[in-house]
N, C-alpha and C positions, 0 to 999 in steps of 0.2 A: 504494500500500500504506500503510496506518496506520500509523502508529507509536505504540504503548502508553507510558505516561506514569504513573511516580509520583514524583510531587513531597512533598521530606521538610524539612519547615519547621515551628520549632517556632511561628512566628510567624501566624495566622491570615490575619492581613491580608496579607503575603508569600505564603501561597499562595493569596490570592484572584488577586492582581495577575498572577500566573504560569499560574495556572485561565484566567482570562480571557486572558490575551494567545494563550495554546495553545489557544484554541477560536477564536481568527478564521484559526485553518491549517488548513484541511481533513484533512492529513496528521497531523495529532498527536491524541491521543485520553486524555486526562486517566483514567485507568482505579481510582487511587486516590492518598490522603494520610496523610500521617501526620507526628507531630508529633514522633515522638523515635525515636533510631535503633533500637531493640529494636520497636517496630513497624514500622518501614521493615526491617525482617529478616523480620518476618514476614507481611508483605504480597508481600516479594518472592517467597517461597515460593508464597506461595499466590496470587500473581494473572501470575505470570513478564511483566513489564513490559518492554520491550524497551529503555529507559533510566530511570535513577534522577536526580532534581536531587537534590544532597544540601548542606543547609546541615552547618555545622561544629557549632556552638555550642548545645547543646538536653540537655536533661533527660533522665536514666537511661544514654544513650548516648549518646556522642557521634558528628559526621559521620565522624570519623578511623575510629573504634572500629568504624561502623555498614559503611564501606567495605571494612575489613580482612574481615569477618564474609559478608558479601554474597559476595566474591569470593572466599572460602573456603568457601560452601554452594552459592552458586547464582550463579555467574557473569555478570554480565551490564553492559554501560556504566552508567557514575558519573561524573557531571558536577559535581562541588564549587562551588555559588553561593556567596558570601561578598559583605555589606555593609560587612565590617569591615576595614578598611583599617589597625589597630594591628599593630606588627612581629608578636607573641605571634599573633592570630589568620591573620593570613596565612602564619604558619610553619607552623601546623598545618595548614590549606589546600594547603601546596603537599608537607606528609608523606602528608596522604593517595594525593597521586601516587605515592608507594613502597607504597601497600598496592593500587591498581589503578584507580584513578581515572586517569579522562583526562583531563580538563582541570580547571583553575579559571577562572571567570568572573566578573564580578560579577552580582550580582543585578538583575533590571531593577528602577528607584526606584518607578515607577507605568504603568499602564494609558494612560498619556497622554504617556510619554516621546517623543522623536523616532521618527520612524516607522523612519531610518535605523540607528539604533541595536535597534528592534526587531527589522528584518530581517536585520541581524548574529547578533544571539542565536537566534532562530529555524534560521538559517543551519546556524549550530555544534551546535546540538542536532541539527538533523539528520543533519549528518556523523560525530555522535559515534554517534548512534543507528546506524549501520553498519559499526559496527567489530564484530569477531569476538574474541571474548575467550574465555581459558580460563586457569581457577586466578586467580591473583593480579595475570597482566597479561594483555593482550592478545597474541594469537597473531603480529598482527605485527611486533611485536616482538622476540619471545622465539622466534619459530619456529628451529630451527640450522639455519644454512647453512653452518658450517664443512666439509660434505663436497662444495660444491659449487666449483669449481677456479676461481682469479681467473688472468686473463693476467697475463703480467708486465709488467713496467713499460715502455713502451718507452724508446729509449736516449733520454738527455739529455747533454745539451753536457758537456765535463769541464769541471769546475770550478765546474759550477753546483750551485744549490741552493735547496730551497724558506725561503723567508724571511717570508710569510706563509700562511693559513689563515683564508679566509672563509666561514661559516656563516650561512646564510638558512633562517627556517624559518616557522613561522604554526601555523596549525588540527592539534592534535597535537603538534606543535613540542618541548615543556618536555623531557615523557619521551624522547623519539627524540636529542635534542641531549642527552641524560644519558646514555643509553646508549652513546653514542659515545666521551663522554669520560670514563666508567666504562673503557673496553675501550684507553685510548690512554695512555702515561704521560710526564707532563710536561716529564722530563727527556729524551725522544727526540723532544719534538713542538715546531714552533714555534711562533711568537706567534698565537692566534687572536681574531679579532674577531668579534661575534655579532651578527645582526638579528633579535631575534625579537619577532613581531606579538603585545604581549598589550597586556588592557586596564591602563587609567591607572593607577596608584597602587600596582603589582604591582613594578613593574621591580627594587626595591631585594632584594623578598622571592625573586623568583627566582634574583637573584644570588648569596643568601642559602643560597639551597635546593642550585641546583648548586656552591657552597663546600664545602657540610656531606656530600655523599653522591656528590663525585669526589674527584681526589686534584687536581684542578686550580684555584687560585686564580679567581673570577672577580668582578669590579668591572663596577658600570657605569660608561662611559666620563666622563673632567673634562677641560675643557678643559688643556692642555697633557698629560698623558699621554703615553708612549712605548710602543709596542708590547714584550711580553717575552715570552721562551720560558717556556712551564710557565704562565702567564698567558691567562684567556678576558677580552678587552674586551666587554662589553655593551653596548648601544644605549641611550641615554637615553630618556626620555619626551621627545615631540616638538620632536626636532633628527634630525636627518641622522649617522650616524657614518661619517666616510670616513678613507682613509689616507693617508698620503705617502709618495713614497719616504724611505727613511734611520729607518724607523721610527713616526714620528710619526703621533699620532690626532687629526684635525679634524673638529669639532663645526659645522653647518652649519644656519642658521638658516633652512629656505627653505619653499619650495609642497610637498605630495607630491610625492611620484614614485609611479608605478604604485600611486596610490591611496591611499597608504602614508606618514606619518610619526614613527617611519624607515623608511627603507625598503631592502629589500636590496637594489635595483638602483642605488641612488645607493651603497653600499659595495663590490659588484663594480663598478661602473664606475670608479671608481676606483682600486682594486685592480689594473683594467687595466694600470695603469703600472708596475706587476711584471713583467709581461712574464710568462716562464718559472720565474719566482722565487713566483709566487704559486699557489693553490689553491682554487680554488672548488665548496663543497657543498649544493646547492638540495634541502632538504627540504621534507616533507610541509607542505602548504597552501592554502586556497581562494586562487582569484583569479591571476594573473598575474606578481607584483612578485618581482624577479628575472632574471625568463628571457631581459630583454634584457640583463643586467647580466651573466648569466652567458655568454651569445653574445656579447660584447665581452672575455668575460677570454678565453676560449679564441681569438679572432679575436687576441689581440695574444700568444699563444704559451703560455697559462695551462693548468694541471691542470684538468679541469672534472668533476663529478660530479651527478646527480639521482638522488634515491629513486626503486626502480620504485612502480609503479603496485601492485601485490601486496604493499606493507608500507604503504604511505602512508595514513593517516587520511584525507586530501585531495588527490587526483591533480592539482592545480590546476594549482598553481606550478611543482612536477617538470616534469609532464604539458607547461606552455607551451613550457617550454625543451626538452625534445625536441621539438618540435613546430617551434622556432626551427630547429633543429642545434645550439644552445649546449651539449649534454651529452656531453663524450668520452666517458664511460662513465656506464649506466645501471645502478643496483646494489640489491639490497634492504639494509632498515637493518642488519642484521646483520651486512654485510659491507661498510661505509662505513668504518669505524676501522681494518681489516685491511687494505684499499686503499691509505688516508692513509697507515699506515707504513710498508708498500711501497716506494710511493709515495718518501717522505721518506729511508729505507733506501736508496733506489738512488739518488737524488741525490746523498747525502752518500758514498755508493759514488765515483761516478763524479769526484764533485769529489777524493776521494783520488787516483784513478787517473792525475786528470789533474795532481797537483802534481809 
């Protein structure tokens, strides 16, 4: 099946480079362009494209403006390219994901880039192009599942308690990891650390982003650092984020792992050493990295959790670890934060019961 294509760049040559690279995929079909967001509004009307690239930065309207507008008339995937790597433009790149945008990327530099960086973006366009959107986000997201009944928690040791909160996620990732720690409140939740797969130059800006629009502190990780409640640790640009017992965040200089650096499965696997103290939640994302990480937290006594298949941007990662056995419970994104404090609720139960 085709996938329909309008690319919104006020830059000509940018949407030459992006014309040409979506016309060597048989799958993608360039259908129209446009240079500023009040024509990308009204092409979408009139040509129902089944994904928009939407630069930020362009005349009469802008990609912010052009995104809120889009998904208030005519609903459909918004993938945010950006060149601009300045704090100010990548804010605004990573707001448009509060008006309905799925991801931000960078823009590919030329027609002659690495092939493997081509078939990356290529990749993510795809997956984004089959997400089901309505109104302002996408449905899987926003779908309520609140009427649907979680088991309770089963019993835990008295005395014990969850001490960490490991989050892996990729393709889709930003919003799903927002939403979660929208719906979770800092002073009830533990320290959590974060892997999330984006491109280079991004990291500071989505730290940035999930600061301003949860109630939860989040930094990317410096060496010496201590894990804190009410506190998200982020993953650097290419280092390893792992833990210790007793708190502590180490920074790991090494090769991928599952393809990846950083990589979630070198953060659950060490997280392993938690034991029953620890928590692991493998979200939406292409490829694998993970789901051995997360079948070694549950194999040495860990919470374990995967997005289903039915909210995931990307069945990938989830999808490996059930595939593994690594996922004690399989949840949609709706009902991951509700879990967590369960979850955290019954521990901290029990560790009462048992003093």
């Amino acid at each position: 099946m085709t996938t329909k294509i309008l690319i919104v760049d006020d830059s000509a040559t940018q949407r030459q480079v992006l014309r040409e690279m979506l016309a060597h995929d048989p799958e993608f079909l360039v259908v129209g362009e446009a240079a500023d967001g009040m024509e990308a509004l009204e092409l979408c009307h009139r040509l129902e494209p089944d994904l928009v690239t939407m630069d930020i930065q362009m005349p009469r309207m802008n990609g912010y403006e052009a995104t809120r507008r889009i998904m208030s008339e005519t609903p459909r995937p918004v993938v945010v390219l950006t060149s601009s790597f300045s704090d100010r433009m990548l804010g605004i790149s990573f707001k448009a994901l509060d008006s309905g945008a799925l991801m931000v990327l960078g823009k590919p530099t030329s027609i002659s880039m690495p092939q493997e960086e081509k078939d990356r973006l290529l990749g993510q366009l795809k997956a984004m192009a089959g997400v089901k959107v309505v109104g302002r986000r996408w449905n899987r997201l926003d779908r309520p599942q609140d009427g649907r009944a979680l088991p309770k928690a089963s019993p835990v040791t008295a005395g014990s308690k969850v001490e960490l909160i490991c989050l892996g996620a990729s393709t889709g990732g930003p919003p799903a990891v927002q939403g979660i720690l929208q719906s979770l409140s800092p002073q009830a939740t533990p320290p959590i650390a974060l892997v999330q797969h984006i491109n280079l130059g991004f990291v500071d800006s989505l730290a940035r982003w999930l600061s301003d629009t949860t109630a939860f502190k989040v930094e990317p990780a410096k060496p010496g650092v201590r894990l804190q409640a009410g506190k998200v640790i982020l993953a650097p640009e290419k280092r390893h984020l792992t833990v210790l017992k007793g708190g502590m965040v180490r920074l790991v200089d090494a090769d991928p792992v599952d393809g990846h650096l950083p990589s979630v499965t070198a953060l659950f696997r060490s997280a392993a050493a938690y034991g029953s103290s620890a928590m692991g939640v493998l979200l939406t994302g292409m490829g694998r990295d993970g789901a051995q990480g997360l079948l070694e937290m549950k194999n040495a006594g860990a919470w374990t959790i995967a997005q289903d298949r039915e909210s995931s941007v990307v069945y990938g990662m989830p999808g490996e670890a059930v595939a593994l056995g690594g996922a004690g419970e399989v949840l949609p994104l709706s009902s991951i934060a509700k879990r967590i404090s369960t979850i955290c609720a019954s521990f901290q139960e029990a560790g009462k019961h048992g003093n």
